[in-house]
VOGU-3710 file (C-alpha; in Angstrom, 3 decimals, decimal comma):
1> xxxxxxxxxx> 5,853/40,234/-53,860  8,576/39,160/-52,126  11,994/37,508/-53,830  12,084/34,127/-53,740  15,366/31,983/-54,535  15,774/28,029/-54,683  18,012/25,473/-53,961  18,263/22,787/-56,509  17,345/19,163/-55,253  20,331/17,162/-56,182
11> xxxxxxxxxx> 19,855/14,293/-58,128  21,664/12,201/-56,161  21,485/8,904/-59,420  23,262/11,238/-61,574  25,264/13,219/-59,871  28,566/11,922/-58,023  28,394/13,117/-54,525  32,134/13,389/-53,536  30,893/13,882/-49,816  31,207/16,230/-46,910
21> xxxxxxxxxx> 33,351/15,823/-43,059  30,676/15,117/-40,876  31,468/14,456/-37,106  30,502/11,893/-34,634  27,496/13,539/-32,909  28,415/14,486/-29,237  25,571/14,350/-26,237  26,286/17,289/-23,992  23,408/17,671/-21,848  20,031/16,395/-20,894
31> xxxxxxxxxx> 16,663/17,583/-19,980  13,033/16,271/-19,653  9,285/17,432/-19,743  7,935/15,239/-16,606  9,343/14,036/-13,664  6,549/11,110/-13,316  8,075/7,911/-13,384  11,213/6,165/-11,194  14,763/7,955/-13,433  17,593/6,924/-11,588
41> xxxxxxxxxx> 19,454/10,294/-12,398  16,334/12,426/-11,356  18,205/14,808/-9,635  20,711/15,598/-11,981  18,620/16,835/-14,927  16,622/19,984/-14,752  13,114/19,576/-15,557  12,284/22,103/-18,544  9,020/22,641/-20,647  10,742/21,828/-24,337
51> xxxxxxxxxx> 14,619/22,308/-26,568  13,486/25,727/-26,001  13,882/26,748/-22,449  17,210/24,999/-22,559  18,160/27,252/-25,167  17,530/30,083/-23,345  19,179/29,027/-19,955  22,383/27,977/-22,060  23,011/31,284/-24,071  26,748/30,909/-24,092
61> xxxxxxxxxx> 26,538/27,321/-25,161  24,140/28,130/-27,795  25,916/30,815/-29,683  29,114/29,174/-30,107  26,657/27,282/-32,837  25,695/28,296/-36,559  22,526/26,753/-35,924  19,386/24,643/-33,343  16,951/22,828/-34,311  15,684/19,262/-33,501
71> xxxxxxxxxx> 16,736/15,512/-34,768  13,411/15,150/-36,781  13,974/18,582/-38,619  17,919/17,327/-39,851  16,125/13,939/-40,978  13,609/15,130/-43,204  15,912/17,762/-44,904  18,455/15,206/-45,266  15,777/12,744/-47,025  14,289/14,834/-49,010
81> xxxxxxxxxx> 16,159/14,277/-52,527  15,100/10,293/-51,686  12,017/8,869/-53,564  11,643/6,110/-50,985  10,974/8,860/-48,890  7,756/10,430/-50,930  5,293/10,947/-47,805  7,985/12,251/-45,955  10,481/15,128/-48,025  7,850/17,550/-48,781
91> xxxxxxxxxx> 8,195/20,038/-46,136  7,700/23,339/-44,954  10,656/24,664/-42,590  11,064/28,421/-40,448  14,531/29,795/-39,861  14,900/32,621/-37,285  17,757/34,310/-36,139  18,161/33,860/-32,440  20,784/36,268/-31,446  23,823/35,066/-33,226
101> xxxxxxxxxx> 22,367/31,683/-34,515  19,607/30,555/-36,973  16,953/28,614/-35,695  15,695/25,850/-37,954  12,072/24,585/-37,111  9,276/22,689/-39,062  5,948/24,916/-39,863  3,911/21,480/-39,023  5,970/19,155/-36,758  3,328/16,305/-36,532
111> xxxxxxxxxx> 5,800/13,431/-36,869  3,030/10,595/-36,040  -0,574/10,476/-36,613  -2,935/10,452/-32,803  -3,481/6,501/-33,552  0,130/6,158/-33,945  1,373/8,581/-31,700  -0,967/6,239/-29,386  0,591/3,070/-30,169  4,490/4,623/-29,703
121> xxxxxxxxxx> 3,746/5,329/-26,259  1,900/1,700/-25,924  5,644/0,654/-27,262  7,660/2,733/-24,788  5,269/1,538/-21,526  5,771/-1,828/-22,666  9,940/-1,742/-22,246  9,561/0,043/-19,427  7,054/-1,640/-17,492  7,934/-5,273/-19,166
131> xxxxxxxxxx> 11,283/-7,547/-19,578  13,521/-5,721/-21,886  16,109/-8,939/-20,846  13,677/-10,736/-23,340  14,755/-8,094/-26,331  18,172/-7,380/-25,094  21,166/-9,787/-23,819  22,105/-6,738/-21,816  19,526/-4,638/-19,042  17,968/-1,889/-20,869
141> xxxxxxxxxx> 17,158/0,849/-18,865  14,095/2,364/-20,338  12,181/5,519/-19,213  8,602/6,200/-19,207  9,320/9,555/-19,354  11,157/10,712/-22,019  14,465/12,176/-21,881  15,907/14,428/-24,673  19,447/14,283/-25,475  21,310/17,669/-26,620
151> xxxxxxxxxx> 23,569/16,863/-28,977  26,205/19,078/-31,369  27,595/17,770/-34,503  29,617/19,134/-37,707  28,501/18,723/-40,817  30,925/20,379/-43,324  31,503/23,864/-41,761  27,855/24,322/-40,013  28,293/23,453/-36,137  24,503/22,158/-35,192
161> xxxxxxxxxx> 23,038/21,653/-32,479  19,990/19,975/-31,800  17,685/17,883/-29,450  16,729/14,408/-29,568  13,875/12,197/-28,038  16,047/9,293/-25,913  13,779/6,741/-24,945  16,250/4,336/-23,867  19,397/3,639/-23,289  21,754/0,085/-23,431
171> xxxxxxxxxx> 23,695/-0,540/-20,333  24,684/-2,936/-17,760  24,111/-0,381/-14,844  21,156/-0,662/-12,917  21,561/3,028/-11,311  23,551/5,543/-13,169  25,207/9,335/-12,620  25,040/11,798/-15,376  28,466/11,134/-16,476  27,872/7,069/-16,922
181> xxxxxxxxxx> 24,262/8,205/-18,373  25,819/10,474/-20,981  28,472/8,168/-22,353  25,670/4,876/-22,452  24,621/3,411/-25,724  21,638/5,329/-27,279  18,765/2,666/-28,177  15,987/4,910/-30,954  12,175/3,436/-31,169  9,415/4,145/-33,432
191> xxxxxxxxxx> 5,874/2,494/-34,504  4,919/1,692/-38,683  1,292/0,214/-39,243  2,013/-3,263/-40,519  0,107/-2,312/-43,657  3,459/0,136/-44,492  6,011/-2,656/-43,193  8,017/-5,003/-44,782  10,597/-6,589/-42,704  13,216/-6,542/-45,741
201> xxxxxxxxxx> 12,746/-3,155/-46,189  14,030/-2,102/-42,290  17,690/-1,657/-44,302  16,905/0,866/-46,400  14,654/3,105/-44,659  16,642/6,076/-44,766  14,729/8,050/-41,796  15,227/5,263/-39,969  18,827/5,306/-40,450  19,488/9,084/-39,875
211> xxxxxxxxxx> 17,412/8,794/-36,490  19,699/6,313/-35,418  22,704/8,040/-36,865  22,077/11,387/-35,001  21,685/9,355/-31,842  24,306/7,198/-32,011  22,299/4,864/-31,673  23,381/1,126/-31,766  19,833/-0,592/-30,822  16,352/-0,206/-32,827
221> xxxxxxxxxx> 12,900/-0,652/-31,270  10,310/-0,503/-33,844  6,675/-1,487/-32,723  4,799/-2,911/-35,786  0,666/-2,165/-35,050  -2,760/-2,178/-36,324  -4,668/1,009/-36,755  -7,518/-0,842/-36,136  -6,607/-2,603/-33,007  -5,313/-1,269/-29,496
231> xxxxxxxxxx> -2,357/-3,463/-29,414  0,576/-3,653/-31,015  1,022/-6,652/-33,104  4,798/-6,895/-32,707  8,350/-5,587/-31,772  11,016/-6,080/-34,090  14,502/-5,596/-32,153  17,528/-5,073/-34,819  21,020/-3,850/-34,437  21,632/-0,321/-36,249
241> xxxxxxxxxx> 24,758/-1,636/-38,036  22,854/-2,659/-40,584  22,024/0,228/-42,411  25,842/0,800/-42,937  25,832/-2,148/-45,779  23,895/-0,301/-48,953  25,617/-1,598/-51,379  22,628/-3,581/-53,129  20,169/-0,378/-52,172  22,250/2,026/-53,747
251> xxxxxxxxxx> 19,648/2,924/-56,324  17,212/3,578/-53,533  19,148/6,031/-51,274  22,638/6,554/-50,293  23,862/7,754/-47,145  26,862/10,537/-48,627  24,043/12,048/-50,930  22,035/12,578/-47,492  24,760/14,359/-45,820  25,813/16,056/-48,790
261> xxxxxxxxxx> 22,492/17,674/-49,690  21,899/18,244/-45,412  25,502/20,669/-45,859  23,900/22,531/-48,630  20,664/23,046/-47,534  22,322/24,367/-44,432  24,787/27,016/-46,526  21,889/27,924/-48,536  20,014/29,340/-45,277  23,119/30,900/-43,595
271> xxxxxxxxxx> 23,603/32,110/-47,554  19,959/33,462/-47,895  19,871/35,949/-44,152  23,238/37,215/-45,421  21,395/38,851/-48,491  19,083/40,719/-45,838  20,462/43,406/-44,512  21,895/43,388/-41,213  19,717/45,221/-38,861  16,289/43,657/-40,232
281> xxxxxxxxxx> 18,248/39,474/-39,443  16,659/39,336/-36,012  12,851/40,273/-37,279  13,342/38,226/-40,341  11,803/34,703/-40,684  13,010/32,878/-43,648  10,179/30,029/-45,123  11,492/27,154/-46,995  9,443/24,810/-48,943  9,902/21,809/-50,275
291> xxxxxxxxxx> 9,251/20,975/-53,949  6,799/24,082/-53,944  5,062/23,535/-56,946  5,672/20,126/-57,675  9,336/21,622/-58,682  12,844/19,805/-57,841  13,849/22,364/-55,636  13,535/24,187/-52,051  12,273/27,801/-52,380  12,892/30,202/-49,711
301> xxxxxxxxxx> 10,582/32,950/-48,988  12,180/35,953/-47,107  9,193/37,209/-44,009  9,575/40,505/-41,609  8,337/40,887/-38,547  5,130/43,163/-38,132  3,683/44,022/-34,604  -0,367/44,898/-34,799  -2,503/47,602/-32,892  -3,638/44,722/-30,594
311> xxxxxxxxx> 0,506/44,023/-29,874  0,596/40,893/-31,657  3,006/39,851/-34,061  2,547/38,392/-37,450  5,122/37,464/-40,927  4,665/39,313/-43,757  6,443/39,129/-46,953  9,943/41,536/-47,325  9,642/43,304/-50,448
//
């Protein structure tokens, strides 16, 4: 059986979290899946299939990193010791070595169900196809393809960097270059069945919040919908500074205990592949789980790599 060690969920109501330097997160590059659609900076970023395949075209970028991984990955680790957040922190989550950096990645990364995975893209057609000038004083410029931002960031003395989904951006510009693009005001969207929302609640949704925060983004989108309808039943429009007042939420989640717990949950992984010795890193997977067990903690499950008669490959555990 293979050791397993844990990382204690903070209890963020009783402990004092003094806090942890986090930087300003920094868009450095671009790419897309599709090239359908009219995007005024077409030619100036390369087409690729996912985060991946920029990775591995941007080598020397990527090791100067401690670790990749995506902006939906960060957000549920940094939720997790939140109970407002109970259908969302329990979690399984793969780290890999990938040369000289670890690899974060979520075992299932389903972020929406298919009906509301449907109604997010009915939400994203609709700015791009209809008047954003009737949600925004400014011209939106909204893509029906979306773009993903790459984006690096500091969070205590982990350098990340990660992709995120940019459906829009706020700007005056009705034709951009990539320099204008990268600098423009990132607008975030997503979709909540209007049994799940309650307009009073849109301050203290803490995934919410750390989307927008690892976007820098200063515009929301959220399409409120039906399950049981094709339409979406309405588009709330609200300006991300909000979630930076939590004083009267503070007993529902707090925004230093988020970035506090995201800094040791990434120490404890660089912490856990330094017990492994060092020529077995690279074929080493490394399986955290979220309250495994129902306990107030993440356990981490050490894998190796084993290649099969029929030359595939498959995890088991590292005695």
């Amino acid at each position: 059986m293979a050791p397993v060690s844990c990382l204690e969920i903070i209890d963020w109501k009783e402990e004092k979290c003094e806090g942890v330097n986090v930087t300003k997160p920094e868009v450095l590059s671009c790419f897309t899946r599709d090239w359908n659609g009219n995007i005024p900076i077409k030619a100036l970023i390369e087409p690729l299939d996912d985060f991946e395949n920029w990775r591995n075209m941007n080598d020397a970028i990527v090791k100067e990193y401690n670790f990749t991984t995506d902006r939906n990955t960060l957000s549920y680790i940094m939720n997790t010791p939140f109970e407002i957040m109970e259908d969302k922190r329990k979690w399984t989550i793969l780290a890999k070595y990938d040369g000289d950096t670890i690899n974060l990645k979520q075992e299932n990364n389903t972020i929406l169900s298919e009906t509301l995975n449907k109604h997010y893209d009915q939400l994203k057609r609709y700015l791009f196809i209809g008047n954003p000038q009737k949600l925004n004083s400014k011209t939106t410029s909204l893509f029906y393809q979306s773009i993903y931002d790459i984006i690096q960031i500091n969070i205590g003395d982990n350098r990340v960097l990660y992709s995120a989904e940019c459906p829009a951006v706020d700007t005056n510009e009705g034709q951009m270059n990539f320099e204008k693009f990268i600098k423009s005001e990132r607008i975030f969207c997503d979709i909540i069945d209007i049994n799940e929302f309650r307009l009073d609640r849109i301050q203290y949704n803490p995934f919410w919040w750390s989307k927008a925060k690892l976007s820098n983004a200063r515009l929301g989108f959220i399409g409120v919908c039906n399950s049981v309808e094709d339409r979406l039943q309405n588009i709330i429009k609200f300006n991300t500074d909000i979630f930076v007042d939590t004083t009267k939420y503070e007993n529902l989640w707090s925004p230093i205990a988020a970035w506090t717990f995201l800094d040791m949950f990434l120490s404890f992984v660089k912490q856990e592949f330094k017990y492994i010795k060092a020529k077995y890193r690279n074929k080493c997977l490394l399986k955290f789980t979220s309250y495994d067990n129902n306990k107030e903690a993440i356990s981490c499950e050490p894998l190796i790599e084993k290649t099969l008669l029929d030359g595939s490959v498959c995890y088991e555990p590292l005695l």
